[in-house]
Structure formats: C-alpha cells, structure tokens
SERO-4910 file (N, C-alpha, C, O; in steps of 0.05 Angstrom, whole numbers):
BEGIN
 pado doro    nc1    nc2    nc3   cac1   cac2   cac3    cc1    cc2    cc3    oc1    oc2    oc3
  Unk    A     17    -23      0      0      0      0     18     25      0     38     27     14
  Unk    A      9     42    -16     35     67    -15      9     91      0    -14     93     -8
  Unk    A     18    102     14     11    123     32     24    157     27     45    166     36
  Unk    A      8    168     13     16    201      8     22    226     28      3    237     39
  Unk    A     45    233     32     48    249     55     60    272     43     61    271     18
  Unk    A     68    290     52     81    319     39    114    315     26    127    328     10
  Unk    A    117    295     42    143    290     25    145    275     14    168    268      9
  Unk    A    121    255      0    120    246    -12    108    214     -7     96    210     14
  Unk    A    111    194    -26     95    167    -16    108    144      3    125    128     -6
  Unk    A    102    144     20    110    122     39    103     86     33     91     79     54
  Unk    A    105     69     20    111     41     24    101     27     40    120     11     42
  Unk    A     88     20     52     79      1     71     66    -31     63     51    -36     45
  Unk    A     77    -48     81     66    -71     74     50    -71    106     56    -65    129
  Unk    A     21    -85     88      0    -91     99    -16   -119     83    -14   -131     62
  Unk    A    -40   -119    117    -56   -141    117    -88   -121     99   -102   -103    108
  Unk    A    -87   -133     70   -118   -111     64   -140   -133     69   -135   -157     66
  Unk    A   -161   -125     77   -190   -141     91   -208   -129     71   -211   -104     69
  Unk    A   -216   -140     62   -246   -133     41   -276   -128     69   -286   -142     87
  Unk    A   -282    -91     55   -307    -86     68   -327    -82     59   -348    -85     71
  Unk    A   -326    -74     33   -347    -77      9   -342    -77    -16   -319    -70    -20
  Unk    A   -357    -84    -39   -345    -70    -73   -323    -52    -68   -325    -30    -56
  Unk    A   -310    -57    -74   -279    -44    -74   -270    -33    -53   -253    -16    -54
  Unk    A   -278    -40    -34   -268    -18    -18   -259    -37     12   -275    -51     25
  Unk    A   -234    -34     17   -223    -54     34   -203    -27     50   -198     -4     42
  Unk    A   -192    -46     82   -186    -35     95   -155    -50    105   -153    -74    104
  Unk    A   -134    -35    113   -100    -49    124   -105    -37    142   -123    -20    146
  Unk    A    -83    -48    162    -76    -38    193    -54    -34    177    -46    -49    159
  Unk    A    -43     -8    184    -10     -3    182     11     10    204      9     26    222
  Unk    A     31     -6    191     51      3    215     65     38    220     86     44    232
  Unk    A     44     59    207     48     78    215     25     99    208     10     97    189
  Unk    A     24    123    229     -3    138    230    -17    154    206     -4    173    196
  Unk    A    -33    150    200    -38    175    178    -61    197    191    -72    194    212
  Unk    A    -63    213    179    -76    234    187   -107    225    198   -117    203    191
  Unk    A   -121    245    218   -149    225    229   -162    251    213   -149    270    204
  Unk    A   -193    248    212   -211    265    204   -232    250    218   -236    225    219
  Unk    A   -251    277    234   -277    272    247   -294    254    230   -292    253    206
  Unk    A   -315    235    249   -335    228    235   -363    242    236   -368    253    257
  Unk    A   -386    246    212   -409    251    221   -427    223    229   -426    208    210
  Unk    A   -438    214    246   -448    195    248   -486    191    243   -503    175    250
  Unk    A   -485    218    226   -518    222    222   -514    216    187   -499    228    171
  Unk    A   -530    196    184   -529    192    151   -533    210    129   -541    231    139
  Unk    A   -531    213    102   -530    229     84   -560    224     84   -574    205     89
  Unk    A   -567    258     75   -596    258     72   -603    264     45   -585    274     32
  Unk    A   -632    259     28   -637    253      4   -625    293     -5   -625    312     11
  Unk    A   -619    293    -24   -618    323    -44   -592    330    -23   -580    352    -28
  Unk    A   -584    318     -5   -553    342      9   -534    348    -17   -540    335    -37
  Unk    A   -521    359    -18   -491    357    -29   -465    356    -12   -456    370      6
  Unk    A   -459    342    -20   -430    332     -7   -407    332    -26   -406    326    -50
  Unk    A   -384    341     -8   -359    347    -11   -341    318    -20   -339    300     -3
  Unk    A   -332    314    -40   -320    285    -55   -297    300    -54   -299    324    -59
  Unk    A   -267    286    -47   -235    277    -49   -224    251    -37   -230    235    -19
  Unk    A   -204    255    -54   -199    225    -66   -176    228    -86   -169    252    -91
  Unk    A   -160    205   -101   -146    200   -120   -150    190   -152   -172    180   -154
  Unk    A   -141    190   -169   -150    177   -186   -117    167   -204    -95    177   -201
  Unk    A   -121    157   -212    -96    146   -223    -73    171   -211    -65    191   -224
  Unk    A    -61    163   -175    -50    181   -168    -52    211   -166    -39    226   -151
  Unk    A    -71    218   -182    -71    250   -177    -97    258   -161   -118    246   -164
  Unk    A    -96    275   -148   -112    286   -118   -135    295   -142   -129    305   -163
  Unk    A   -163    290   -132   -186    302   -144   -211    305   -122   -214    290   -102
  Unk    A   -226    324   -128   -245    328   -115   -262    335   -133   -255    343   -156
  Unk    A   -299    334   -122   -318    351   -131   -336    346   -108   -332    337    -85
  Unk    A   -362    355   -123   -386    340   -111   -405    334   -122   -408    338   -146
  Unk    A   -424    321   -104   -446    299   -118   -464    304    -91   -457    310    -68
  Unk    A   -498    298   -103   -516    305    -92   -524    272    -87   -522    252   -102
  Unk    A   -534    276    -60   -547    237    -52   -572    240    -56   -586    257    -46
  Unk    A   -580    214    -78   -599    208    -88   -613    185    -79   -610    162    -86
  Unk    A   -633    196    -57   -647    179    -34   -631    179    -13   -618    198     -8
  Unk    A   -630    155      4   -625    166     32   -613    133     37   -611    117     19
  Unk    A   -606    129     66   -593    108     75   -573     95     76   -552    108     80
  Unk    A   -570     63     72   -539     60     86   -522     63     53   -499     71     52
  Unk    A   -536     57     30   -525     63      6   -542     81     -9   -557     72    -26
  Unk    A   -540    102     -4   -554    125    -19   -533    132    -43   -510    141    -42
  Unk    A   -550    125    -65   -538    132    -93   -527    154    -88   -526    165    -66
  Unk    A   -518    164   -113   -503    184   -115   -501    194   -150   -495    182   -170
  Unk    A   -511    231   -144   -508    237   -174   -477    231   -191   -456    222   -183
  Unk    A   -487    240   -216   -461    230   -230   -452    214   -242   -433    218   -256
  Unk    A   -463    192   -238   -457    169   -251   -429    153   -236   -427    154   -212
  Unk    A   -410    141   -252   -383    135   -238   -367    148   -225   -347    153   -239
  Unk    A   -364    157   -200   -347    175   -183   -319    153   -186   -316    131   -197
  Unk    A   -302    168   -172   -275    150   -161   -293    134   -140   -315    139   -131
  Unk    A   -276    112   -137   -280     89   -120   -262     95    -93   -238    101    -93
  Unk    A   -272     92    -77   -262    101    -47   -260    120    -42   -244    128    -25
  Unk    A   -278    136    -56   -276    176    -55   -277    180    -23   -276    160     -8
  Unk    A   -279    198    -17   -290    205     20   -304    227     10   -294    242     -7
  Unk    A   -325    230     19   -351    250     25   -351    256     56   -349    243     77
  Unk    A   -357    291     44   -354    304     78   -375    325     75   -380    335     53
  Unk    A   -386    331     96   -400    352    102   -388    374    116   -363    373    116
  Unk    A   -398    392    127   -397    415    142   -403    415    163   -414    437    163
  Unk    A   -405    404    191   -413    402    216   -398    419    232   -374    417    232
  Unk    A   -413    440    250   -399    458    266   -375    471    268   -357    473    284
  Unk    A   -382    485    236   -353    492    227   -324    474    218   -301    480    212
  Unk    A   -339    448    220   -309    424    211   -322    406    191   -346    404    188
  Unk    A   -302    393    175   -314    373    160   -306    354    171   -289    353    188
  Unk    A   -325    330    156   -337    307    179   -333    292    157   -339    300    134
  Unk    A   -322    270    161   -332    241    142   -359    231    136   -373    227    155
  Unk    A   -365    229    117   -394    224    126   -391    207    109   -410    214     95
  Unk    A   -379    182     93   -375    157     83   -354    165     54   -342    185     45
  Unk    A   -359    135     45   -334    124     22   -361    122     -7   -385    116     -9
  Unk    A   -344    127    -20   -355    129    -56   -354     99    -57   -336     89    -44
  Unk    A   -368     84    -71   -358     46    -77   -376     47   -106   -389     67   -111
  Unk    A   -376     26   -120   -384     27   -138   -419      3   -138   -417    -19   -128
  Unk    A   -443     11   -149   -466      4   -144   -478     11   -164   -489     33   -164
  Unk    A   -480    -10   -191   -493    -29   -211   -489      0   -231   -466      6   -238
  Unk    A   -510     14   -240   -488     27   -266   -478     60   -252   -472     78   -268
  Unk    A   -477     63   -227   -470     89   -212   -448     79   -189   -433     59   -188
  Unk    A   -455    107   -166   -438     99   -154   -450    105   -124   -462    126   -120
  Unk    A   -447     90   -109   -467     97    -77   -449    115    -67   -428    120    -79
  Unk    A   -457    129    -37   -445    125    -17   -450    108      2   -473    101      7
  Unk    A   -419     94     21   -425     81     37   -426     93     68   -404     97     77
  Unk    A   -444     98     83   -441    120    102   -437    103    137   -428     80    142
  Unk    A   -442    116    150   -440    114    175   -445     88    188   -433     78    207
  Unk    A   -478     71    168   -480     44    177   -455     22    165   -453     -2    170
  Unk    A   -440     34    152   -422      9    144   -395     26    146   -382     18    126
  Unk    A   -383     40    155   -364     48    167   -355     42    189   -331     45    195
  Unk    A   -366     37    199   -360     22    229   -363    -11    234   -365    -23    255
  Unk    A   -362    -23    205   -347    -46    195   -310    -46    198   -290    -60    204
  Unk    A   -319    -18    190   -275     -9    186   -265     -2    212   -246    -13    221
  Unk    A   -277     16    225   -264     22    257   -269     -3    267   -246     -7    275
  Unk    A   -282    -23    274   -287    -44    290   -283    -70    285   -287    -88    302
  Unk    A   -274    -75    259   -269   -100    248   -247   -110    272   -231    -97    286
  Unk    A   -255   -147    271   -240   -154    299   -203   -154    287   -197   -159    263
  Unk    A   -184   -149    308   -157   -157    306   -153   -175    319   -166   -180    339
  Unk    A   -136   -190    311   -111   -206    329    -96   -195    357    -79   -177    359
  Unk    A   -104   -207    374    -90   -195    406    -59   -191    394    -47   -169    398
  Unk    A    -47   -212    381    -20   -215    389      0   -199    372     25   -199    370
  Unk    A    -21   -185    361     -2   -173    335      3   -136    353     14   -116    345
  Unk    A    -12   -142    377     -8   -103    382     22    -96    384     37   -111    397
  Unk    A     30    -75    372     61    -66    365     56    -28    372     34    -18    371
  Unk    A     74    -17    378     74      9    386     73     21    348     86     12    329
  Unk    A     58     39    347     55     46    316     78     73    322     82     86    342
  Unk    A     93     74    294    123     96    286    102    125    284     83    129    269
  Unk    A    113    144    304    107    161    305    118    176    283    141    169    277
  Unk    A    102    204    263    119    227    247    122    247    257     99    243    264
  Unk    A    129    271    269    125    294    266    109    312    257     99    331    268
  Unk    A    108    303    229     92    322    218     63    312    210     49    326    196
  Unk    A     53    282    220     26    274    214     13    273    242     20    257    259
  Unk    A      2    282    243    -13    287    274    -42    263    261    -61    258    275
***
C-alpha cells in the first residue's frame, strides 16, 4: 500500500481485509492523518464534498445523494472508488462515508457500514507500538 504524505509516498506492507465493492481496509505500521466522523447519515438532495485519487492525482468535486440510507446513490454516474464524502458540521468537515461502486453508478457508503472499518475484529498478538511522524498528527 503506498501512503501520500508531503514529502512524498511512503511504502507500507500490509494485511488488506475486504469491506465492500472495492473498498477494503490495512492496519499499518504507521499513522496517517485522522478526520472527524459525522455519524448522522447522508440525507436525500444534500450535497457533499468528494476527495480522493484517481490514477494518483488528488481530485475532488461533488455529488448530490440520491435517496437516503446505508447506500444512498449518488449523482453523476461513476465517481472515483473510495472517494471520501464530507460535510460541514460545526464549522469542521466530517466524514460522512466512502464512494464504492453500485450497478451502473456509484453509492455512498455512510456511517452504517463504516463502522465495519473502525471495528473489524484484530488479532490480540499482533499489538506493536505504531512509528510516530512529526509532521502527521
């Protein structure tokens, strides 16, 4: 898994775990940046904030959720795959799920299946002190 940081891409070997249509999750042996969650689902007509990669290069837009729930379509047709969608909550942006891909569009996956990824079980024996950066808080 290569990991994007300001000085550039970091290398990591990891364990990847499948959590849905494309979209899977590693434990790695070093921190990357955190971002708040919203834990209130995307509502039908919101617009939400999309970034993400695409063949390496940083992209963003947005896309309006079309209906509501744990996979609420999404305008547009094919977004990037593992996009992150964020909102605006109390002056901060919030995660509010992952772009995946769903039959000829593209969902979001929000808050009910996100917490597949924070909670998926580990291995007791593998706990290791994770390599601190400086500059990734």
């Amino acid at each position: 898994m290569i990991g994007f940081f300001g000085d550039g891409p970091a290398i990591e070997t990891v364990e990847i775990v499948p959590v849905a249509a494309n979209l899977f999750t590693a434990e790695l042996g070093i921190r990357f940046p955190e971002i708040d969650l919203s834990f209130e689902p995307a509502r039908e007509g919101e617009r939400l904030r999309l970034a993400g990669y695409v063949e390496g290069a940083r992209w963003s837009g947005s896309a309006r959720v079309l209906g509501a729930g744990g996979s609420a379509r999404l305008e547009g047709g094919r977004l990037p795959d593992s996009a992150a969608a964020f909102r605006k909550e109390e002056g901060r942006w919030r995660l509010v799920g992952l772009v995946s891909r769903g039959g000829s569009g593209s969902v979001l996956l929000g808050p009910e299946t996100l917490w597949r990824i924070l909670f998926r079980p580990r291995p007791f024996e593998r706990e290791r002190g994770t390599p601190r950066r400086p500059d990734v808080r």
